[in-house]
C-alpha positions in Angstrom: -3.0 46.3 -8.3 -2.4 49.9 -7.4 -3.3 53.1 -9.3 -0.4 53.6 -11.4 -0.7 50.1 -12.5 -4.1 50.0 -12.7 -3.3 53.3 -15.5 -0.8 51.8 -16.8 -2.2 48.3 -18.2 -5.7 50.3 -19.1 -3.0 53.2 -21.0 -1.0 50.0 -22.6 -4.8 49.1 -23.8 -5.5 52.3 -25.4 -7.7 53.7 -23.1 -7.5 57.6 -22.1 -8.5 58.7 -18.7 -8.2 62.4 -17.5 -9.5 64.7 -14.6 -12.1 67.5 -15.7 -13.0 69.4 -12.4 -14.6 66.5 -10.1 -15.1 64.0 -12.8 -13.6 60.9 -14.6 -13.5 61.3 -18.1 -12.9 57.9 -19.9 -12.2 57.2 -23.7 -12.1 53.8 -24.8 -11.5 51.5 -27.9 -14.7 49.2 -28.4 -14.5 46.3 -26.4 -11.4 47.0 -23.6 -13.8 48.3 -21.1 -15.1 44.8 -19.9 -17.8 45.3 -17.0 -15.1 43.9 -14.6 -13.3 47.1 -15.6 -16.0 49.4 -15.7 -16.7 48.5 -11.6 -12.9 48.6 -11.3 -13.1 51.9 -12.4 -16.1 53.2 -10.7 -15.3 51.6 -7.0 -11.7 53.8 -7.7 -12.9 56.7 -8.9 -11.4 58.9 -6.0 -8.2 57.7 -6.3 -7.8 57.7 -9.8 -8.8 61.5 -10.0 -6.0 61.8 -7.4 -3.6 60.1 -9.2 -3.8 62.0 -11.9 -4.0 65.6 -10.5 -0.7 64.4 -8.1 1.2 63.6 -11.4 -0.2 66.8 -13.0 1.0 68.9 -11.0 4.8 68.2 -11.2 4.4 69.3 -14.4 2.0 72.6 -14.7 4.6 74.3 -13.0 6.2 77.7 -14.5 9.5 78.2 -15.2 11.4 81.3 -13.4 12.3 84.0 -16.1 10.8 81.6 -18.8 8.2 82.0 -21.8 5.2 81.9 -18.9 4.1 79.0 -20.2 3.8 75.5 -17.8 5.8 72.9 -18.9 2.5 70.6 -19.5 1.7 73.2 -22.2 5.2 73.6 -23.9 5.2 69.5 -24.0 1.7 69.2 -25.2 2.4 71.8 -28.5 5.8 70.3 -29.1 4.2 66.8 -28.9 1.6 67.9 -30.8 -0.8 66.8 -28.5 -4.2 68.6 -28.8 -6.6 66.3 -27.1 -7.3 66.5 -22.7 -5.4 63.4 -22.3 -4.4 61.3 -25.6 -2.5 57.7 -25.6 0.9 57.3 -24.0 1.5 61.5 -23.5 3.9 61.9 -20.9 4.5 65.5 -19.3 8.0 66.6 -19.6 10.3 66.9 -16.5 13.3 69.1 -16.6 14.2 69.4 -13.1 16.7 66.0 -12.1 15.5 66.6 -8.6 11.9 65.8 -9.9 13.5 63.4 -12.3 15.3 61.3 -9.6 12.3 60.7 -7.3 10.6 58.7 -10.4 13.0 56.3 -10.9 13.7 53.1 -9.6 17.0 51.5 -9.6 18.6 48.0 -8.7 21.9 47.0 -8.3 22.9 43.4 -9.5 25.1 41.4 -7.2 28.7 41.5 -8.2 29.7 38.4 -9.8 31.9 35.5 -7.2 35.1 36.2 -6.8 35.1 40.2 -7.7 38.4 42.0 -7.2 38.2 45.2 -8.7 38.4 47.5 -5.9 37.9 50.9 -8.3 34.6 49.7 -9.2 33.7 48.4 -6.3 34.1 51.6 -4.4 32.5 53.3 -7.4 29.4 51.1 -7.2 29.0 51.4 -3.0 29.5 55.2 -3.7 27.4 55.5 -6.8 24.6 53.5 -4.6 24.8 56.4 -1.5 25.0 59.6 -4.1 21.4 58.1 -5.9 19.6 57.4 -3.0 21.0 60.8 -1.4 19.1 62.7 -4.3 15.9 60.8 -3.9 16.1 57.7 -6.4 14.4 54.6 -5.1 17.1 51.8 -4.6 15.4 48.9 -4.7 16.9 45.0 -3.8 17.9 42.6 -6.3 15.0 40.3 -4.8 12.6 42.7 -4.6 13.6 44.2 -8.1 13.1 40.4 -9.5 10.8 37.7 -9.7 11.5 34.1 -10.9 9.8 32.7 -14.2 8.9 28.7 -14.6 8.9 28.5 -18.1 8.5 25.6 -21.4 10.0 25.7 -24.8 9.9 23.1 -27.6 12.8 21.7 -28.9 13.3 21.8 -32.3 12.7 18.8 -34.9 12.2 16.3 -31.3 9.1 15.8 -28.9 11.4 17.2 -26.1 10.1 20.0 -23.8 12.3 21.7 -21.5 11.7 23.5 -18.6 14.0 26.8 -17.3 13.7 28.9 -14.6 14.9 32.0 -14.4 15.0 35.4 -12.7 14.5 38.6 -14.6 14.3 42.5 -13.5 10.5 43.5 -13.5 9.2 45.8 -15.8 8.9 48.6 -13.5 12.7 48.9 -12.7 13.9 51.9 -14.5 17.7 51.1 -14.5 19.8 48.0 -13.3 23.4 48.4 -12.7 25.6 45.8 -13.0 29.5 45.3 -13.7 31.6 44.1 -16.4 31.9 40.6 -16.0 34.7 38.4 -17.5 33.7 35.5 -20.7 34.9 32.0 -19.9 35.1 29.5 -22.8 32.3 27.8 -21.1 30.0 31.0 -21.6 31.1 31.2 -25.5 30.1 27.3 -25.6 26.6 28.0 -23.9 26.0 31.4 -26.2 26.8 29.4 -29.3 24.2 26.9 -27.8 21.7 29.1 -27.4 22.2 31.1 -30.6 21.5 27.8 -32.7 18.6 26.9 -30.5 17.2 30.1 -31.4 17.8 30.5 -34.8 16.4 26.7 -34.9 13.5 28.2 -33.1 12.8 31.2 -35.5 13.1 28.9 -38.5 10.7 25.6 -37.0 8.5 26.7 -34.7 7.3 30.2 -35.0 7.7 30.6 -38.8 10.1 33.5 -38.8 7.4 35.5 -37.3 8.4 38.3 -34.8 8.1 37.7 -31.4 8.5 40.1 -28.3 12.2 41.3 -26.8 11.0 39.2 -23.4 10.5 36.3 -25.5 13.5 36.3 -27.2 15.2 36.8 -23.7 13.9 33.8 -22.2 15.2 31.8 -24.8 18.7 32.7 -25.3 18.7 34.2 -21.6 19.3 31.0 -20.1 22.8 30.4 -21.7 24.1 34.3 -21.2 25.1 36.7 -18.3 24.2 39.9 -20.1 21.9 41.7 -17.8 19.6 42.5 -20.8 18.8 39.3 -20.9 17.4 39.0 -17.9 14.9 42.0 -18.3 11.2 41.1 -18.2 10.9 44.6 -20.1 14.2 45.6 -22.2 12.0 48.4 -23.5 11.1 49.9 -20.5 14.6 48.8 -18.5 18.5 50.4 -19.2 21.1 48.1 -18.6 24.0 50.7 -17.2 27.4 48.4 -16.6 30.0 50.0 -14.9 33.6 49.3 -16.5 37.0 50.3 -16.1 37.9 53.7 -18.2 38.4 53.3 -21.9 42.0 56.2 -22.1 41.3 56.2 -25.8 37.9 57.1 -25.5 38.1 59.7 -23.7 41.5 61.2 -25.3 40.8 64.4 -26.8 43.2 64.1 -29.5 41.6 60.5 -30.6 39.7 61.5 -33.7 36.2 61.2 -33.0 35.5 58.8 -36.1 37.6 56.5 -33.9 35.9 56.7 -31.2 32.7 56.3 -32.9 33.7 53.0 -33.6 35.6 52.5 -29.6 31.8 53.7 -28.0 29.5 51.2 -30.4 31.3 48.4 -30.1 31.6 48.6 -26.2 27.9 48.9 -25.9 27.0 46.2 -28.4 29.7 43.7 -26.8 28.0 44.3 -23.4 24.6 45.2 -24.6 24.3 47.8 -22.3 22.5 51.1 -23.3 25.2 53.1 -20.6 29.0 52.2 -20.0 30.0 54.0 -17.3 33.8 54.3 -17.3 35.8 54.7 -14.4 39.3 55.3 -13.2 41.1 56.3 -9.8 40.3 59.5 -11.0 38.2 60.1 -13.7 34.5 59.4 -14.7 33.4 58.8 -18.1 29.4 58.2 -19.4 28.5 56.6 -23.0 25.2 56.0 -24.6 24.3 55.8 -27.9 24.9 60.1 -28.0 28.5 58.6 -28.3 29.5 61.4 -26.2 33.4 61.4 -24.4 32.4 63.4 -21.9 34.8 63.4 -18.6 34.1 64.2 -14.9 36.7 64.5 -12.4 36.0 62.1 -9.5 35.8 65.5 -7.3 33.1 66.4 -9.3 30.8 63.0 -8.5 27.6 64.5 -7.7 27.4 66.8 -10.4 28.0 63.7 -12.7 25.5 61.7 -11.0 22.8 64.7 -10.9 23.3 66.1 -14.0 24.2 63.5 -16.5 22.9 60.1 -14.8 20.1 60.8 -13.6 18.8 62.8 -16.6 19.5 59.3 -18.9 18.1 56.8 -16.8 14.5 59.6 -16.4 14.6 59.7 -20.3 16.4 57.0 -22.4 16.6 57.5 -26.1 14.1 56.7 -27.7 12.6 56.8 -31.7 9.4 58.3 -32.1 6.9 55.2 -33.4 5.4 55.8 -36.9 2.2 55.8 -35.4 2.5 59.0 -33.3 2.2 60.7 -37.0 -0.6 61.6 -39.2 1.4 60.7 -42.3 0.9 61.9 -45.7 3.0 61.9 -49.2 4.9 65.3 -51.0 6.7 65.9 -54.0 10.7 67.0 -53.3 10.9 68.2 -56.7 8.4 70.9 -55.7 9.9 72.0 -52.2 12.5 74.8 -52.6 13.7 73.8 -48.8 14.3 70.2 -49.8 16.4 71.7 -52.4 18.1 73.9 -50.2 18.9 70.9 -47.5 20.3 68.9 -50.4 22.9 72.2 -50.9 23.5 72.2 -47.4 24.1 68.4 -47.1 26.6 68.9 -50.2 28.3 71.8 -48.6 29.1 70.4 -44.8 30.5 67.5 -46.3 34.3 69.5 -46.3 33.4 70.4 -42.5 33.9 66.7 -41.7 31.4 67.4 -38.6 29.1 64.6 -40.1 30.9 60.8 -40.1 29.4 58.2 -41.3 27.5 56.4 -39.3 27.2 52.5 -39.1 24.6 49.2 -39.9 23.2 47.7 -37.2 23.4 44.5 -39.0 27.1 45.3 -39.7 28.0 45.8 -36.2 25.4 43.1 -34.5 26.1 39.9 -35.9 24.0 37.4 -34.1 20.3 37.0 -35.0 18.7 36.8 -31.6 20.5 40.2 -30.7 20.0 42.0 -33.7 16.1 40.8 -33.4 16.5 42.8 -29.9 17.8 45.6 -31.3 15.5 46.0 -34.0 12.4 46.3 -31.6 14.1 48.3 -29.4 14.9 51.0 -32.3 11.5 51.1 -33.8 12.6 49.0 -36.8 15.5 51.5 -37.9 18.7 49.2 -40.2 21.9 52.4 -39.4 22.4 54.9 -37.1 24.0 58.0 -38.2 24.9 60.8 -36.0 23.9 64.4 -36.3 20.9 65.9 -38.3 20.5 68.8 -41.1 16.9 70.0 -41.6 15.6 73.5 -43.1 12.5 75.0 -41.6 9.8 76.6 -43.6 8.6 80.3 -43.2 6.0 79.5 -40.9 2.4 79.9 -41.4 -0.4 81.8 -40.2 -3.8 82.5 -41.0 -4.9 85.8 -40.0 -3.8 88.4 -37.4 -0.2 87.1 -36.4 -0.3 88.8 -32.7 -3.3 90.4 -31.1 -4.0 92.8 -28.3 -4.3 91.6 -24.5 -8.7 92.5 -25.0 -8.6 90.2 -28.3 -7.3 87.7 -26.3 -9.7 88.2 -23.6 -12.8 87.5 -26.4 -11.1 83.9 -27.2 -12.6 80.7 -26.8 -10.8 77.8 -24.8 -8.8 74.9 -26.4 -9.6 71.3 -25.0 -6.5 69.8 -23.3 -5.4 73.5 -22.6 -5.2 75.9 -19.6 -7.3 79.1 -20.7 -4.6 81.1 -19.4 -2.2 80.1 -21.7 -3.9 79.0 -24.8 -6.8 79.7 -26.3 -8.3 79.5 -29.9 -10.3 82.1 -32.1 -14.1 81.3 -34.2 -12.1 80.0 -37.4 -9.5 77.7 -34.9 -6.2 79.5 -34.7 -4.5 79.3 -31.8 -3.1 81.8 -29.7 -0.5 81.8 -26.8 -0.3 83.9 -24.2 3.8 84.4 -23.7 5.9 86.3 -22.1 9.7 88.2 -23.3 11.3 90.0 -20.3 8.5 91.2 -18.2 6.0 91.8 -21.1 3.5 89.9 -22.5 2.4 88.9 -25.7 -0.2 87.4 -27.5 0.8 85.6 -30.6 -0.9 83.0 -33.0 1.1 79.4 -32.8 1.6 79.1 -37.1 1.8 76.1 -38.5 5.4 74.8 -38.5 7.1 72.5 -41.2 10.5 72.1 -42.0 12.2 69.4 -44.1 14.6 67.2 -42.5 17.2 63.9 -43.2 16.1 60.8 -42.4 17.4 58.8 -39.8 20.5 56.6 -40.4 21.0 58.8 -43.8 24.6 59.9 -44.7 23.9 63.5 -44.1 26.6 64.7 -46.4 25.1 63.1 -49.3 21.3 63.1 -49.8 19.1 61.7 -51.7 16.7 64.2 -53.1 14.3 61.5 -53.7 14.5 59.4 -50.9 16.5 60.7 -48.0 14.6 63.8 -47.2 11.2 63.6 -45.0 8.9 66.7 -44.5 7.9 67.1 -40.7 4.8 69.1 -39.8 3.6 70.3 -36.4 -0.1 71.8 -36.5 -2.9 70.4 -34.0 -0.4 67.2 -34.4 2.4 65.7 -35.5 2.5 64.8 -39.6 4.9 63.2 -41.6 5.1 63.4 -45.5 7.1 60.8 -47.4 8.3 61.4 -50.8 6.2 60.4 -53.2 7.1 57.1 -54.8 8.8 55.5 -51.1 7.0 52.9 -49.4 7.6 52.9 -45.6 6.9 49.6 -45.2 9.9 48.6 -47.5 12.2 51.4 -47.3 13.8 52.2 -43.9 12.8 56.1 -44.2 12.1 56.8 -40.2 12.0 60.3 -39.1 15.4 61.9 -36.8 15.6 60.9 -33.2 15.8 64.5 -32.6 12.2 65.5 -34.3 11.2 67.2 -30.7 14.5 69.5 -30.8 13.6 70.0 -34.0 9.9 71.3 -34.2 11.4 72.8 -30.8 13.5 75.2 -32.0 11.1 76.0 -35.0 8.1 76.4 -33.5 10.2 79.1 -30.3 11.9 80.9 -33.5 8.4 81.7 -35.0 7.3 82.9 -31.7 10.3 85.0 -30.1 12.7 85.0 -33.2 10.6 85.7 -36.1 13.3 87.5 -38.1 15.0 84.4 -37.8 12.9 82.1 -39.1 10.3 84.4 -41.9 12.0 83.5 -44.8 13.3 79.8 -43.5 16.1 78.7 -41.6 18.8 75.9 -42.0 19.2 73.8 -38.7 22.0 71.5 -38.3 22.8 69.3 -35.1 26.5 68.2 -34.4 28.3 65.4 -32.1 30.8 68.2 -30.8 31.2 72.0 -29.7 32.1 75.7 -30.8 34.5 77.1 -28.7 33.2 80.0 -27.6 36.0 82.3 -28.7 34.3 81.4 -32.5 31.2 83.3 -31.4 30.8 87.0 -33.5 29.0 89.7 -32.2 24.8 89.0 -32.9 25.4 85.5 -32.5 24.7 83.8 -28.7 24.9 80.3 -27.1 23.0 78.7 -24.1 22.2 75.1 -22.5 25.5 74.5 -21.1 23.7 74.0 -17.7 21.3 71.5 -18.9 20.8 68.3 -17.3 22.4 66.1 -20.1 19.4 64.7 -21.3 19.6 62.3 -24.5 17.4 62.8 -27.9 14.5 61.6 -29.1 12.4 63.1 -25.6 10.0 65.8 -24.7 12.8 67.0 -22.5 15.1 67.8 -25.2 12.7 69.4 -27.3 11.9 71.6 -23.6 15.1 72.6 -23.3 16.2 73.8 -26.6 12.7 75.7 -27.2 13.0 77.1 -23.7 17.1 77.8 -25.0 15.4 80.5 -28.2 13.4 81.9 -25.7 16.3 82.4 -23.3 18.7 84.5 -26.0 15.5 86.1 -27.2 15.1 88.2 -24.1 18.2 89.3 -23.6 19.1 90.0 -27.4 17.4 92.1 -29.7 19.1 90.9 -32.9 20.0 87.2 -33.4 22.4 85.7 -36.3 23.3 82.8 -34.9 21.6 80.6 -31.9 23.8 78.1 -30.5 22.1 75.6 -28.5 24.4 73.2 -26.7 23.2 69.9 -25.5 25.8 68.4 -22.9 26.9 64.9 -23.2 25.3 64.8 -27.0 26.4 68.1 -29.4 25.6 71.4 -30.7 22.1 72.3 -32.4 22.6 75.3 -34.8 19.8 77.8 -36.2 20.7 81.3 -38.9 18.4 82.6 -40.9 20.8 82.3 -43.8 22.4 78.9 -45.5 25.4 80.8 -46.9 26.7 82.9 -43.6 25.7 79.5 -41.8 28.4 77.8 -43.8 30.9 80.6 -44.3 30.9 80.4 -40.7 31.3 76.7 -40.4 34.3 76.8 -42.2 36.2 79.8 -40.6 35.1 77.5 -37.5 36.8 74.5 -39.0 40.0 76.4 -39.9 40.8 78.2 -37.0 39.9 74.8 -35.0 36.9 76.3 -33.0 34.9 73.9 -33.9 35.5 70.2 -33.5 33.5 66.8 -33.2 33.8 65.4 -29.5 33.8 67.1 -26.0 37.0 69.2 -26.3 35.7 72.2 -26.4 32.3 72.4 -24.4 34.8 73.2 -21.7 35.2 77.0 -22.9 31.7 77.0 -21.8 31.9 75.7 -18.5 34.8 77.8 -17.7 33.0 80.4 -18.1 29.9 79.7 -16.2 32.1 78.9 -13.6 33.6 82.4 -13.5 30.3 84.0 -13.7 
């Protein structure tokens, strides 16, 4: 067993391990640490500690022009993350060069008898640009290994034994192609779909069992690749297909193509489609985006939108990364205020209702997939409306560079970034243009819809969460809800959204001192419907998806951005290629006065349409 998996299993375990200077620090649940693993430990002390400051290091590095502050730091107070090294914290990476030379990839054979010379070129082509920028391309026999396994069968004294060969858990991606149904293959599924339900029912009692489980049952009978992941967690299945024109048609309405993008990923349970033509390139995920690259521009497409998803698939934040707590809506003036907004953007039509994942998933075994893969969540919904708080401090809100000097250090932190006063307050030391400044991090909360809520219509009662970031991450459910009954599970864009609230507080304040309505839509401005005092930026990300440090990153690192070359903000505009359009005022009546002059004049529309004002521009520049 080597390092990384030697971290890895003891990380799975619960145990924390981090460099201090020369020495090891370990932190433990009561009995993990056998003596086994203890010598383990001990005898690999060198290499552990270099390990760990090898992966640090990717990731203390300092943005040019940015907030001077390493991108360990910036991921550590999004995550709210206050300890040296707590469970399962991962560094964010916003560079796809460094992104690309973490992942693994394998490409599935084609299928006998493959004619589709498109794809075919696509794949050989798509296989040269990935390893060109550094991704590991690893053989379908290396990237599998064969399982021997038993089942029981149902109501008889039969055993059968299958073998099979699925994708190792340490595969990041594995791309394979659309392959054609025979009736033979509906027979088998059918099969295997009463098996398992027999299974369920007999054998384990209805109890849950794990996604690899559940894959090496119904596996067998199906040519899915996500069936034949030893890991679907860890794993994306990306399945290149031939271009979906409809998709991709700009003057398809996007509620359309809402239903076109989910039911092309749930019929070939794949997490990416990747459409192509003679032509043209196309990318879906579960951002639903109809993005479209022109065949001339392949590497961009690979570099900046591939690469990005497969580094950091979507992904719900568990319940368990919260300290959660209970509040009263009735008393929150920003729950009220949300509910307005919800109310108001219904007219926009920026906010379509989203879907059931029982509704759309029909068979149990798959929806049983689905359901650990999403962290438990019944809908998906797409877009998000929160409110932030007026942020709050304790004391002196900015201090002098010789305060700051007299501060004590923060565990977990670099001293030269973040330090902590006698009573606990943090500061930062930040930087706007080519001054410094050294401001107290306040406690931000904000009040946000629930995931899969219809975000036109909510609940007072039991659609609206209250999201805190302090020394951690806290959740408050309202009072009355019980979590474990009611599917109230917070946005897959928390990290954008204690992102952008936490950078307004520190290089906006005016924005943000009274509270601030935040709204994320699946489409674009045009940037002819931007008014003087209001800005936009991100249009040169790397595309990637929600629900990761990385898109928390970007959009904080986006305020800070417009902060130091404006004085006066309005209106921050934060696009998000290949997903939508977060937007911040410090005001919920201009915010929607200018949604609907937006809507009118048709500056502002769901789908890709017009991100490409943007990228003309850059282009230009």
């Amino acid at each position: 067993m080597n390092v990384s998996e030697l971290l890895t299993n003891l990380t799975q375990q619960g145990v924390q391990l981090w460099a201090d200077n020369d020495k090891l620090r370990v932190n433990s649940p009561k009995g993990i640490l056998t003596p086994q693993l203890q010598a383990d430990i001990t005898a690999r002390k060198t290499e552990i500690l270099s390990f760990l400051r090898e992966n640090n290091d990717d990731c203390d590095t300092f943005i040019p022009d940015g907030p001077g502050l390493s991108l360990q730091t910036i991921g550590r107070l999004l995550g709210g993350f206050c300890q040296t090294s707590p469970i399962q914290f991962k560094s964010p990476i916003i560079d796809p060069n460094v992104m690309a030379k973490q992942i693994k990839v394998t490409f599935r054979p084609l299928p006998k008898g493959f004619k589709n010379e498109i794809i075919s070129k696509f794949r050989e082509e798509l296989e040269l640009k990935l390893q060109n920028y550094g991704v590991q391309i690893v053989s379908w026999e290396d990237a599998t290994r064969e399982f021997n396994y038993e089942i029981d069968i149902p109501l008889t004294k039969w055993k059968k034994t299958l073998k099979m060969r699925f994708v190792k858990a340490d595969i990041n991606g594995v791309i394979d192609v659309e392959r054609p149904v025979y009736l033979k293959d509906k027979f088998k599924s059918f099969v295997a779909e009463n098996f398992y339900q027999l299974y369920c029912h007999f054998i384990l009692k209805n109890r849950k069992m794990s996604v690899s489980t559940i894959a090496k049952l119904i596996g067998w009978a199906e040519d899915h690749a996500m069936q034949r992941l030893e890991d679907p967690t860890s794993t994306l299945v990306i399945l290149i297909a031939e271009l979906d024109q409809n998709f991709v048609d700009s003057q398809v309405p996007y509620q359309q193509k809402i239903a076109i993008g989910v039911n092309t990923l749930v019929k070939t349970f794949s997490e990416i489609v990747i459409g192509v033509s003679d032509s043209n390139i196309s990318i879906l995920n579960m951002n639903l985006s109809d993005s479209l690259f022109s065949r001339e521009k392949f590497d961009n497409f690979v570099f900046k939108s591939l690469i990005p998803k497969i580094y950091v698939p979507i992904a719900p934040l568990p319940m368990s990364r919260f300290e959660v707590g209970k509040y009263d809506p009735q008393e929150s003036i920003y729950a009220a205020k949300l509910v307005k907004l919800s109310e108001e953007l219904a007219a926009t039509g920026l906010f379509p209702s989203g879907f059931k994942l029982g509704e759309i998933i029909k068979r149990k075994s798959h929806k049983d997939i689905v359901d650990s893969i999403v962290n438990g969540r019944t809908g998906v919904s797409y877009g998000f409306v929160a409110y932030a708080e007026a942020p709050q401090y304790v004391g002196d809100r900015e201090i002098s560079e010789n305060e700051w000097e007299n501060l004590l250090a923060v565990e977990g932190f670099s001293n030269k970034e973040v330090r902590q006063n006698d009573t606990g307050r943090r500061y930062v030391k930040t930087k706007i243009g080519n001054q410094y400044f050294y401001k107290q991090i306040p406690d931000i909360w904000l009040v946000s819809s629930r995931s899969g809520s219809n975000k036109t219509d909510l609940s007072l009662e039991r659609d609206i969460l209250r999201i805190g970031l302090k020394n951690k991450l806290c959740l408050q459910i309202p009072e009355g809800i019980d979590p474990t009954v009611v599917d109230i599970k917070p946005s897959y864009d928390l990290y954008v959204l204690v992102g952008i609230a936490l950078a307004a507080a520190l290089y906006t304040p005016e924005l943000i001192k009274n509270g601030a309505p935040m709204i994320h839509f699946h489409g674009y401005p045009s940037r002819e419907w931007l008014q003087p005092n209001e800005y936009c930026t991100g249009v040169d990300n790397p595309s990637v998806p929600c629900g990761t440090y990385e898109s928390g990153v970007f959009n904080f690192l986006g305020i800070h951005t417009l902060a130091s070359k404006n004085d006066n903000i309005t209106l921050a505009s934060l696009l998000e290629p290949d997903h939508g359009t977060n937007i911040i005022t410090s005001d919920l009546e201009y915010l929607l006065a200018r949604l609907e002059t937006g809507i009118k004049q048709e500056q502002i529309e769901l789908g890709g349409k017009h991100f490409a004002s943007f990228t003309e521009n850059l282009a230009n520049n």
